[in-house]
VOGU-3710 file (C-alpha; in Angstrom, 3 decimals, decimal comma):
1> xxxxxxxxxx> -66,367/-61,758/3,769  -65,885/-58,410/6,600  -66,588/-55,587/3,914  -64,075/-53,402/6,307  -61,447/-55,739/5,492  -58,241/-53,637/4,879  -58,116/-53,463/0,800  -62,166/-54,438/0,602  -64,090/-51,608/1,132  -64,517/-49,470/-1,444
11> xxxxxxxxxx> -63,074/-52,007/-4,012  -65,251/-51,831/-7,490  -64,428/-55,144/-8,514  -62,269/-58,624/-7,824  -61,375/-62,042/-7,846  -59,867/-64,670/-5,529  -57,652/-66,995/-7,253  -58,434/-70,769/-5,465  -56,159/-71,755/-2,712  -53,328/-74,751/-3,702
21> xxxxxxxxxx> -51,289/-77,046/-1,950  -49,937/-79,523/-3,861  -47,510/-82,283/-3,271  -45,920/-84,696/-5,665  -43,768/-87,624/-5,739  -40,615/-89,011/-8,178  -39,500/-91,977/-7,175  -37,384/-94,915/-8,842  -36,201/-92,909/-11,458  -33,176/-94,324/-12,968
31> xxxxxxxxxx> -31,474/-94,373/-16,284  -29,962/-97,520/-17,441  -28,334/-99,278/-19,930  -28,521/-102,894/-21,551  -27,654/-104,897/-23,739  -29,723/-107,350/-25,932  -30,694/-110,148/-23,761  -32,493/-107,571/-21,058  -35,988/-107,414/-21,038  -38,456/-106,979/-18,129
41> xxxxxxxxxx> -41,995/-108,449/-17,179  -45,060/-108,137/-17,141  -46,336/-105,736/-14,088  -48,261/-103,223/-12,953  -47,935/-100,298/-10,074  -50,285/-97,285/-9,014  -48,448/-94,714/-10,031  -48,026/-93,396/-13,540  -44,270/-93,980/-15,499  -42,339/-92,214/-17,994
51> xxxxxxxxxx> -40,444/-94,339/-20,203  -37,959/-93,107/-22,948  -35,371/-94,270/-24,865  -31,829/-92,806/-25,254  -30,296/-94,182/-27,467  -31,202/-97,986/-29,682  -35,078/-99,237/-29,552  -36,963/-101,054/-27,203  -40,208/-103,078/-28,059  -42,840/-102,108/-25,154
61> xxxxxxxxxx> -46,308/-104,033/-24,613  -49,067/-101,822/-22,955  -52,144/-102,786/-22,036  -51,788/-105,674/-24,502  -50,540/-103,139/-27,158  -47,016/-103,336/-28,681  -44,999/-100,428/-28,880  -42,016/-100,201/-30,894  -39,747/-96,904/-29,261  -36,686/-95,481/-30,857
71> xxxxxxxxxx> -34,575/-92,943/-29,713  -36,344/-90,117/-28,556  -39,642/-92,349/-28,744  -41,455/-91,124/-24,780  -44,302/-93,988/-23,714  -46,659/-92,476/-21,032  -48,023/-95,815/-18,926  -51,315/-94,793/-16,459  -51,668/-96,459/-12,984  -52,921/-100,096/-13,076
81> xxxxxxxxxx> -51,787/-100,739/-16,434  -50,185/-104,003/-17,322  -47,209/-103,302/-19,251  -43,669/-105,224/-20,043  -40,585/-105,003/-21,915  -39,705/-107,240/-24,540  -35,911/-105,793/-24,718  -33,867/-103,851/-27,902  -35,529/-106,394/-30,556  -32,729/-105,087/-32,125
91> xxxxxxxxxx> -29,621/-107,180/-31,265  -28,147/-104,477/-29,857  -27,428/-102,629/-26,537  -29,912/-99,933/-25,254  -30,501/-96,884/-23,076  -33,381/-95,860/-21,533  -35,064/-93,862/-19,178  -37,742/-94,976/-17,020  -39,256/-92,276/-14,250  -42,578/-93,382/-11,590
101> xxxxxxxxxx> -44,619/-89,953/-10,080  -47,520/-89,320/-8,833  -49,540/-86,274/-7,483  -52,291/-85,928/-5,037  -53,700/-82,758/-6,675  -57,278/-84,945/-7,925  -57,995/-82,345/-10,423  -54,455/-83,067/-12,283  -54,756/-86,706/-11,252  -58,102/-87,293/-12,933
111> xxxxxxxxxx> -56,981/-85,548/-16,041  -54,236/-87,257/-16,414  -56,075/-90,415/-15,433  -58,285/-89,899/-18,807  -55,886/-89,515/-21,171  -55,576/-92,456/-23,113  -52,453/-91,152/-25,354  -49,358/-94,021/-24,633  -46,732/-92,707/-27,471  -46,015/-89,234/-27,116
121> xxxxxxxxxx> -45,257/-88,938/-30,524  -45,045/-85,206/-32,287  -44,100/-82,014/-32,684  -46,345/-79,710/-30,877  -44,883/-76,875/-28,328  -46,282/-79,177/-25,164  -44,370/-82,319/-26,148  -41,225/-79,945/-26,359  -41,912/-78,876/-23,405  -41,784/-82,329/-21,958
131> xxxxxxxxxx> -38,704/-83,908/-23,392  -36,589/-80,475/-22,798  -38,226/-81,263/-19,123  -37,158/-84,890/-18,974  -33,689/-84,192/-20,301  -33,509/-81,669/-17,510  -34,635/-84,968/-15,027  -32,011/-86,923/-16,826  -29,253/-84,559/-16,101  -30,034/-84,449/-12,436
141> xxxxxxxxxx> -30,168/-88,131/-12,699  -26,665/-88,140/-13,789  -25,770/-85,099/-11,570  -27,235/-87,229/-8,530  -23,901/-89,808/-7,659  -21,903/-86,475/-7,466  -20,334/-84,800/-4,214  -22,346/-81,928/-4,154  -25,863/-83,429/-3,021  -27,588/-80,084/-2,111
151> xxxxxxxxxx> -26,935/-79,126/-5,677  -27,878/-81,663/-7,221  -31,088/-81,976/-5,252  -31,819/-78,909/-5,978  -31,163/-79,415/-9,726  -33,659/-82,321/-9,400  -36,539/-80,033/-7,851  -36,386/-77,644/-10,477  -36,292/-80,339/-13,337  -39,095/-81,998/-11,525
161> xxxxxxxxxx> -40,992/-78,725/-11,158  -40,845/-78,030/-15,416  -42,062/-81,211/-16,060  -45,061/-81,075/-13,707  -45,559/-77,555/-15,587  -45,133/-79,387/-19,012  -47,608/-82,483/-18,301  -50,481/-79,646/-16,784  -49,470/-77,811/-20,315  -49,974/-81,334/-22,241
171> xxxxxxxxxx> -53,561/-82,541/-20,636  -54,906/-78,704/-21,506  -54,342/-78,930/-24,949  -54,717/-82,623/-25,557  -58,123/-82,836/-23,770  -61,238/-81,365/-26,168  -63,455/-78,750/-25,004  -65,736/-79,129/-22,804  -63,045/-81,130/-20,955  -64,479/-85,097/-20,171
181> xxxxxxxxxx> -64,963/-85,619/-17,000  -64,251/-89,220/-16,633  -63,397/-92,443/-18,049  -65,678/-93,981/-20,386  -68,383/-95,895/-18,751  -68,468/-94,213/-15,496  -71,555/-92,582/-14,674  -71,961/-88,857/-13,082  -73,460/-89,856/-10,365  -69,987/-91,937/-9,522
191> xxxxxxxxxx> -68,228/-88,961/-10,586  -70,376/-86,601/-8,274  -69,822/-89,196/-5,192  -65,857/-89,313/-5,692  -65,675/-85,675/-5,414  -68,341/-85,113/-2,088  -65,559/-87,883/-0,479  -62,874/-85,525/-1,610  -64,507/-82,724/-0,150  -65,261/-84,295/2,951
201> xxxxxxxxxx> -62,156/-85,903/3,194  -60,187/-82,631/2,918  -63,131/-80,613/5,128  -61,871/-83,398/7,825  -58,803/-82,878/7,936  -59,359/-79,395/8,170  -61,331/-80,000/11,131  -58,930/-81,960/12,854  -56,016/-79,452/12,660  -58,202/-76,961/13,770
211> xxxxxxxxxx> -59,770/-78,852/16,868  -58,028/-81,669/17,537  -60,262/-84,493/16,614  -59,607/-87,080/14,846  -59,595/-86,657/11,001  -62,857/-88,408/9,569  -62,625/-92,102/8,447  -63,878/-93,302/4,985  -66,699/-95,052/7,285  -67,712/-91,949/8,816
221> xxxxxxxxxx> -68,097/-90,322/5,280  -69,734/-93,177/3,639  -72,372/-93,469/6,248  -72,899/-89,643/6,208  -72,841/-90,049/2,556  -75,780/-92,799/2,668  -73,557/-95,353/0,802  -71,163/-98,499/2,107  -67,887/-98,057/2,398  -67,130/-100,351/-0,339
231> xxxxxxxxxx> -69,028/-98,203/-2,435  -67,142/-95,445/-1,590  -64,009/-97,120/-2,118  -64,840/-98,126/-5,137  -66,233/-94,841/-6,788  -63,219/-92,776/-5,300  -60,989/-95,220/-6,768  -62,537/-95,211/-9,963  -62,324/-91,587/-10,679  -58,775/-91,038/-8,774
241> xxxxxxxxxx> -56,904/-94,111/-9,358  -55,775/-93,973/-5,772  -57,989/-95,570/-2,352  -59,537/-92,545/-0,502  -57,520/-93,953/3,092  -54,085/-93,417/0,895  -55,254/-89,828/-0,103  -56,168/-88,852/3,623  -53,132/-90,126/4,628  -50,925/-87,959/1,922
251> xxxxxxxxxx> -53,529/-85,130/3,355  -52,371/-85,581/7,122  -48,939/-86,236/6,087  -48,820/-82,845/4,053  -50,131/-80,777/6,826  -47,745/-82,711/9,309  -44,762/-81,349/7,459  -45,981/-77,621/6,822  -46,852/-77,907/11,030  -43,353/-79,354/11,683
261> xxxxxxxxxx> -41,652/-75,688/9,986  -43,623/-73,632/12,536  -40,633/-74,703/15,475  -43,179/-72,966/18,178  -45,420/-75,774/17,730  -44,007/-79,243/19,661  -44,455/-82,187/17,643  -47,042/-83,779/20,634  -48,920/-80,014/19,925  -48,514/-81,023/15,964
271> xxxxxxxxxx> -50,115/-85,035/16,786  -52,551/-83,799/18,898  -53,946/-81,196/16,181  -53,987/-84,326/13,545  -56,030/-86,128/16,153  -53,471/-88,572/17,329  -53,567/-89,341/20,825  -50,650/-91,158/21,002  -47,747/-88,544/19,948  -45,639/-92,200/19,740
281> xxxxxxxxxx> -48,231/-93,467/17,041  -48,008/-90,251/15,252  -44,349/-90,372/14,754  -44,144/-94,224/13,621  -46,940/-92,915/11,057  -45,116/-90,003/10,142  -41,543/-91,697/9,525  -42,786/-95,035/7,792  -44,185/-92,022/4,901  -41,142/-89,980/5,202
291> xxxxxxxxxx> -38,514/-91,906/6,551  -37,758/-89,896/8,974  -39,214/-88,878/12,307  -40,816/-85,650/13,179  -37,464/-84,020/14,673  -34,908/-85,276/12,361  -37,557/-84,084/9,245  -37,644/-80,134/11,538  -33,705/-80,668/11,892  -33,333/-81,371/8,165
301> xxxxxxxxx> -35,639/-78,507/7,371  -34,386/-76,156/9,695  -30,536/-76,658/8,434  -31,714/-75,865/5,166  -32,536/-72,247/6,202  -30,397/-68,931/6,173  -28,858/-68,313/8,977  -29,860/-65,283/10,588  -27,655/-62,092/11,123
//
């Protein structure tokens, strides 16, 4: 650190809070109701759910465990977890709410990757906080097939945004002290190796926007690493729940977009700082993750902004 930088010298004393850029993702949340003959089967997805019901009971199997909700009853279902729905058991009609998210801050991921709570049963100050949260998500459900769609997307953010707060609130006091670092049966030595491919993956990345080359494959790292690629795979994988190719993607993509709000940079300047070659490639990439391509994600962005006196 330059001790003449302005507000350095002659300090006594400090600290630098770490850097963050997180992104995360809700997607097929819906609300729904049934009646007695629904039910759903067995399946599994990599990214976590949500599940609570509104109003009857629902009888849930998880990870070969039955779960009998009523209303109010929230389930919390980790990625790569079999799970299915048996329907109301009741005879009668239901209403539930079922939400899919994921994150690609690790450190959040991997916590919430440990916990092995399903029912979120209680009545401690971080499970309020997460059904006050979800109602919020329900509302802007609801809110979502009206007129005003700015609104209600913005309604959705900020619901989204508390309950993000309320699950980082829930692992911190759920988890003992010292914190675990892992699943059970996973050595330190796999946990050590997922996070020098974490490093390396976001160091490359780095790199690339800085320079221009090409952001660092999980071959590269592995063999600078001294393990296989498999092995890599598999260790990154184990600790994340997510392939280490899908979280340098969701790294490139993430710079893309805070590139694409600086409007002095043209989107071949923004590809060629990712490492593309090919500005064509880049944009295919960049609108089968977004679904939309460079320019119409800058337009969308940029009509979004105050206009200037």
């Amino acid at each position: 650190m330059n001790a003449y930088e302005p507000g350095i010298l002659h300090s006594l004393d400090g600290r630098m809070s770490p850097d963050l850029q997180v992104a995360f993702h809700i997607f097929a949340a819906h609300w729904r109701k049934v009646d007695k003959d629904w039910h759903y089967p067995v399946h599994t997805h990599p990214m976590f759910e949500i599940n609570v019901v509104l109003q009857g009971s629902q009888q849930m199997i998880i990870g070969g465990q039955t779960y009998h909700q009523q209303s109010g009853d929230i389930l919390f279902i980790r990625p790569g977890v079999s799970h299915s729905s048996l329907g109301t058991g009741s005879g009668e009609d239901m209403t539930y709410y079922c939400l899919h998210f994921d994150i690609d801050d690790l450190i959040l991921r991997r916590t919430l990757m440990t916990v092995d709570t399903v029912s979120m049963s209680g009545d401690t100050p971080e499970l309020r906080a997460i059904r006050a949260s979800l109602d919020a998500v329900i509302s802007s459900t609801i809110l979502s097939g009206t007129s005003d769609a700015q609104r209600s997307r913005l309604v959705m953010l900020n619901a989204s945004l508390q309950l993000f707060t309320a699950l980082s609130g829930w692992v911190l006091a759920a988890l003992p002290s010292p914190v675990r670092s892992t699943v059970p049966g996973v050595t330190e030595n796999t946990v050590a190796l997922a996070n020098a491919i974490e490093g390396l993956l976001q160091e490359s990345v780095f790199t690339a926007a800085a320079t221009g080359s090409r952001a660092g494959s999980i071959e590269d790292i592995a063999a600078k690493l001294g393990y296989s690629p498999n092995h890599c795979n598999r260790a990154f994988r184990q600790i994340y729940g997510l392939p280490p190719r899908q979280y340098l993607s969701d790294l490139i993509i993430r710079h893309a977009k805070l590139l694409l709000l600086d409007n002095s940079l043209s989107v071949e300047r923004i590809a060629h700082r990712l490492g593309y070659r090919d500005v064509s490639h880049f944009s295919k990439q960049f609108k089968r993750w977004t679904g939309l391509p460079p320019m119409g994600y800058r337009q969308l962005t940029a009509e979004s902004e105050p206009v200037k006196e």
